[in-house]
C-alpha positions in Angstrom: 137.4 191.6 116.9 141.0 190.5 116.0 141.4 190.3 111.7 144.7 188.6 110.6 145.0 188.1 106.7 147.4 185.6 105.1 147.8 184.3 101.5 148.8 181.4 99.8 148.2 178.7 96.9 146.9 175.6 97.9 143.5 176.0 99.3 143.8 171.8 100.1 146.7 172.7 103.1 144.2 175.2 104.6 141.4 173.1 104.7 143.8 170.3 106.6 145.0 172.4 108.6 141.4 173.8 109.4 139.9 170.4 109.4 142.8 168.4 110.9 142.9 166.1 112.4 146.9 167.1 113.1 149.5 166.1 115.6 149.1 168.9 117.8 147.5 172.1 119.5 144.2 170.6 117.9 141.2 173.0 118.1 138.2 172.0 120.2 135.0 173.9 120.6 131.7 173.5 121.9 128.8 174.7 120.8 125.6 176.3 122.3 124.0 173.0 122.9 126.9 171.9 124.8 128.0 169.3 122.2 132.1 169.3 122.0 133.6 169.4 118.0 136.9 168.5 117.0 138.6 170.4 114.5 136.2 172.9 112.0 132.7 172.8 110.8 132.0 175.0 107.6 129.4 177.4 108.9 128.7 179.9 106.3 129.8 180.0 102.5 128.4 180.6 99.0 129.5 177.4 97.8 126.9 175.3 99.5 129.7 173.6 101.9 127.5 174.6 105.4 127.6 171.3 108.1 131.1 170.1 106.0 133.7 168.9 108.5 135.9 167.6 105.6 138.2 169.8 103.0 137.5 168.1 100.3 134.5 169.4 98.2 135.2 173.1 98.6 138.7 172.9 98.3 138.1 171.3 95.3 135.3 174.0 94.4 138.1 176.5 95.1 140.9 174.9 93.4 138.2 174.8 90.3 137.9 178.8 90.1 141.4 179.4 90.8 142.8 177.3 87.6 140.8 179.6 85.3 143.7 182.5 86.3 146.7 180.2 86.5 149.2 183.2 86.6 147.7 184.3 89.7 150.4 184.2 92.5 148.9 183.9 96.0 145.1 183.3 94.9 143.7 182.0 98.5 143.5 184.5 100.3 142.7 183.8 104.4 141.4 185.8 107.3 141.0 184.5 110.7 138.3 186.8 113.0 138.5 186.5 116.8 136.8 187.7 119.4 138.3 189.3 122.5 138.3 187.5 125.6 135.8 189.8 127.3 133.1 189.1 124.3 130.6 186.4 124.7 130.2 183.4 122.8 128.8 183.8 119.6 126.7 181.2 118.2 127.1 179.1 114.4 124.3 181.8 113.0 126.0 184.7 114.9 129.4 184.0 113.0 127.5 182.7 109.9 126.2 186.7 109.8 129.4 188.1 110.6 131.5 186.4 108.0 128.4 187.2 105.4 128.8 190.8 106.2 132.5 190.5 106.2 132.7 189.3 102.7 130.4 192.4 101.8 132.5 194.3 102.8 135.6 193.5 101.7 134.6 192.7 98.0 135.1 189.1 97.0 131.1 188.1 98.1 131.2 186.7 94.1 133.8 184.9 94.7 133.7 181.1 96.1 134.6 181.1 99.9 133.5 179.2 102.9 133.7 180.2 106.9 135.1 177.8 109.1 134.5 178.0 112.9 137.9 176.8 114.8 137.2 177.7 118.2 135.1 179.1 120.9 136.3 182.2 120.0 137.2 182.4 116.3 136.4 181.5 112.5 138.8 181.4 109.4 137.5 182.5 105.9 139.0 180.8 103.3 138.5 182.6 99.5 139.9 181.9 96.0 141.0 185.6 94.4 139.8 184.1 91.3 136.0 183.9 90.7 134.4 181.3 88.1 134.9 183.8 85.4 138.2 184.4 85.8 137.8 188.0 87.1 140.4 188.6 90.0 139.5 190.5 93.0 143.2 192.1 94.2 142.5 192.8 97.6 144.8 196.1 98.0 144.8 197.8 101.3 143.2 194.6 102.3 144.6 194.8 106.2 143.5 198.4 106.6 140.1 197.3 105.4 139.8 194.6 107.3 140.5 196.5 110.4 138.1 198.9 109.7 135.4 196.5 108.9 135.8 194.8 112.4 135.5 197.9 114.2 132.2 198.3 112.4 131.3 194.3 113.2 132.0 194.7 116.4 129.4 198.2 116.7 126.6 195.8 114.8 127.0 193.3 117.0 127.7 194.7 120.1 131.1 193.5 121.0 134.3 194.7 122.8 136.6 197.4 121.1 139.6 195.3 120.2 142.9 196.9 120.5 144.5 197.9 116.9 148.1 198.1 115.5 148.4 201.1 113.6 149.3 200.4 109.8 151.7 202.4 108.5 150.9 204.8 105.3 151.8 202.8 101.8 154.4 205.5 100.7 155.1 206.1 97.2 157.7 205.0 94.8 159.3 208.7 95.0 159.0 208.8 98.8 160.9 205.2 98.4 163.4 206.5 96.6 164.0 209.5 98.6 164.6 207.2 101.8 167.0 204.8 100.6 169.0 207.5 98.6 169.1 209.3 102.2 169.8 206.0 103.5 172.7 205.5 101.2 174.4 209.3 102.1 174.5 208.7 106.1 176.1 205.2 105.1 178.8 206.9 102.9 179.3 209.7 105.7 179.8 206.9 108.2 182.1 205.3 106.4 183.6 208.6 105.2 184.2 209.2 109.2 185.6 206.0 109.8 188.4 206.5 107.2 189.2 209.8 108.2 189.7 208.9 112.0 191.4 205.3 110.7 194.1 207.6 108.7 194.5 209.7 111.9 195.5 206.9 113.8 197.5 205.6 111.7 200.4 207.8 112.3 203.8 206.6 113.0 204.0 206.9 116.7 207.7 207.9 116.4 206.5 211.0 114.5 203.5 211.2 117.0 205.8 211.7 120.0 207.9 214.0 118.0 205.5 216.0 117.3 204.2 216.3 120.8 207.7 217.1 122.4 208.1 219.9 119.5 205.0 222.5 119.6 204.8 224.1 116.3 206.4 227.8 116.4 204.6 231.1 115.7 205.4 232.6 112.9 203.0 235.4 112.9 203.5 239.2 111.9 204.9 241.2 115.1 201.0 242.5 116.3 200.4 239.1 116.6 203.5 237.5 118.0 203.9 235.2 120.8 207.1 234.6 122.2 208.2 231.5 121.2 208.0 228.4 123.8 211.9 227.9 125.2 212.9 224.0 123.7 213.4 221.7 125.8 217.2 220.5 125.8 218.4 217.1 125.4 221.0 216.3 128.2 224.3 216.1 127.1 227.3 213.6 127.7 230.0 214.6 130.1 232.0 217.5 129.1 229.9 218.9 126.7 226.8 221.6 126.1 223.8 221.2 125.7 222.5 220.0 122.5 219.4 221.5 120.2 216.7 218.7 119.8 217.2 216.8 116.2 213.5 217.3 113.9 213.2 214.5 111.3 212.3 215.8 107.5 208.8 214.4 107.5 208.0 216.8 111.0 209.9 219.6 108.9 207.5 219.6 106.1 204.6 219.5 108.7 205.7 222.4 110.4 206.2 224.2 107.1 202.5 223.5 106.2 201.5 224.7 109.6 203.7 227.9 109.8 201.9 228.9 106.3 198.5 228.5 107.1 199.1 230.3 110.6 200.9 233.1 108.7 198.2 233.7 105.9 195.1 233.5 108.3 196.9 236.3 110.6 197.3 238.6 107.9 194.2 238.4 107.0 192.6 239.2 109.9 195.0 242.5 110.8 194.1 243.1 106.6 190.5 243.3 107.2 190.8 245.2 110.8 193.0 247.4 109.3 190.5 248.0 106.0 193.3 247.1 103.5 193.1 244.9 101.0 193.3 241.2 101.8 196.4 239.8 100.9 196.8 236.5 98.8 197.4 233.4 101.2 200.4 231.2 100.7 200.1 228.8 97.9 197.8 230.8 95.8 199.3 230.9 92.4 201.4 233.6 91.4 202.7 234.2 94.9 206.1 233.3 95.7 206.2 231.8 99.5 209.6 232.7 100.9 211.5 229.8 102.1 211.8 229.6 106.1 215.3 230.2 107.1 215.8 227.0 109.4 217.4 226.6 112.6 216.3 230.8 113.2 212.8 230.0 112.7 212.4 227.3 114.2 213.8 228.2 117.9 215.9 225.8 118.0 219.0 228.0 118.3 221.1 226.9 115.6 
C-alpha cells in the first residue's frame, strides 16, 4: 500500500475534484456487485457522510471546524492509499476498515474526515487539522508515519509489500547551518580559483613570449650552481655582430623577484645541511638585498 499526503485550504476543491464530474482522466470503478460508479462514493467517515456522492455536506462540515482556527495555514490535510497491482480488490467494508485504522493511527480520529473510494484500486482521506474545538492536530513526521502505518495495513490485511522511498532524516537547525556555511566556503574557493587562473591568463602575451625565449638565470651560491643556459642571439644586419637579446623593465623586475627567492631558498638548504644557522631570506627587514649587477648577471654578455 502506496500513502501520498498533500495539504491545502479549501476542502470544497478536493471534494470536486474527488466527486467530479471533470473534463478529464475521470475515475471509474466497479464494485463487488459488478455495478460501475462514476467519480467517488464516501465510504467511511466520522461525520456521518457514508453513501454521499456529492461534496457538499462534508465539505461544509469540514469547512465548519476549520474556521474555529482561522490562522491555520494548510488545515486539510489529504492522503490517497493505493493498492499494488498484484493485490486483490478490496471491497467498500475492506477500505471502510482500512481508512478507520488508518485514522487511528495517525492521530486526527477526533477530527472530522471522510474516506472516499476513487478507483478499483485506491481511496483518498480527506481531514480538517482543526477539530470542532479548535484543538489542532500538527501532523509532524506525517509521511514517515504514514509509511509505516501501511506497512502494518498491508500485514493486517494481507496485502503485497509495496516498495518504499526512503525519507531522508529531518536534520537540525545546527546541522543546517553547518551545510550551507560549508556550502558557502567551496563556492568562495571556486570562485577564488577562477580569479586566480583568470589573472594568470591575463598576461600580456608580448611579456609571455618574452619570458619564454629568456629562462630565468641561476643565481645560486657556487655548491649549487648551474651553468647558465648560452642566450640565444638575435641575427644581426649585414656587417655587424651579433647582438645581446633586449629584456623590457617589467621582465627585469620579474627576474629580480625570481633570482631572490631562488637565492634565499638555496641557502637555506646548504644552512641546515651544513648545521649553521639559517640565514635571513631576502626581503626580511633589516637585511639589505644587494642590488644585481645587470648585464653580468644576467648572461647576457654585456
Amino acid at each position: 500500500m502506496i500513502a501520498k499526503i498533500t495539504r491545502g485550504n479549501r476542502a470544497g476543491d478536493i471534494g470536486a475534484y474527488l466527486h467530479g464530474p471533470g473534463k478529464a482522466n475521470e475515475h471509474v470503478y466497479t464494485d463487488m456487485a459488478g455495478k460501475a460508479h462514476q467519480g467517488g462514493q464516501v465510504i467511511a467517515s466520522n461525520v456521518m457522510a457514508e453513501g454521499q456522492t456529492e461534496p457538499g455536506r462534508w465539505a461544509a462540515r469540514l469547512r465548519a471546524a476549520q474556521s474555529q482556527r482561522p490562522e491555520i495555514t494548510g488545515a486539510i490535510w489529504q492522503a490517497s492509499l493505493r493498492n499494488t497491482r498484484a493485490d486483490r480488490q478490496l471491497s467498500n467494508d475492506e477500505w471502510g476498515q482500512i481508512a478507520q485504522e488508518f485514522a487511528e493511527g495517525m492521530g486526527y480520529a477526533d477530527h472530522p474526515w471522510v474516506a472516499v473510494r476513487h478507483g478499483n484500486d485506491h481511496i483518498h482521506v480527506v481531514v480538517s487539522r482543526v477539530s470542532d474545538e479548535g484543538t489542532v492536530w500538527h501532523g509532524r513526521n506525517d509521511r514517515r508515519q504514514a509509511q509505516t502505518i501501511a506497512a502494518n495495513l498491508e500485514k493486517a490485511h494481507g496485502l503485497e509489500a509495496a516498495p518504499r522511498r526512503k525519507v531522508q532524516r529531518k536534520r537540525g537547525a545546527v546541522e543546517m547551518r553547518g551545510v550551507q556555511r560549508a556550502k558557502v566556503n567551496e563556492r568562495a574557493h571556486q570562485e577564488g580559483m577562477k580569479a586566480v587562473e583568470e589573472q594568470r591568463r591575463g598576461r600580456r602575451p608580448a611579456v609571455q613570449r618574452e619570458f619564454n625565449a629568456n629562462p630565468a638565470p641561476q643565481t645560486a651560491p657556487a655548491a649549487l650552481r648551474q651553468p647558465p643556459a648560452a642566450p640565444v642571439p638575435k641575427p644581426a644586419a649585414a656587417g655587424q655582430g651579433l647582438a645581446a637579446p633586449e629584456m623590457s623593465e617589467e621582465l627585469r623586475k620579474i627576474r629580480d623577484r625570481q633570482r631572490r627567492a631562488f637565492t634565499g631558498n638555496a641557502a637555506e638548504r646548504i644552512a641546515k645541511q651544513q648545521g649553521k644557522p639559517v640565514p635571513k631570506r631576502p626581503g626580511t627587514p633589516g637585511v639589505q638585498v644587494p642590488k644585481p649587477q645587470r648585464g653580468r648577471d644576467e648572461g647576457l654578455g654585456r
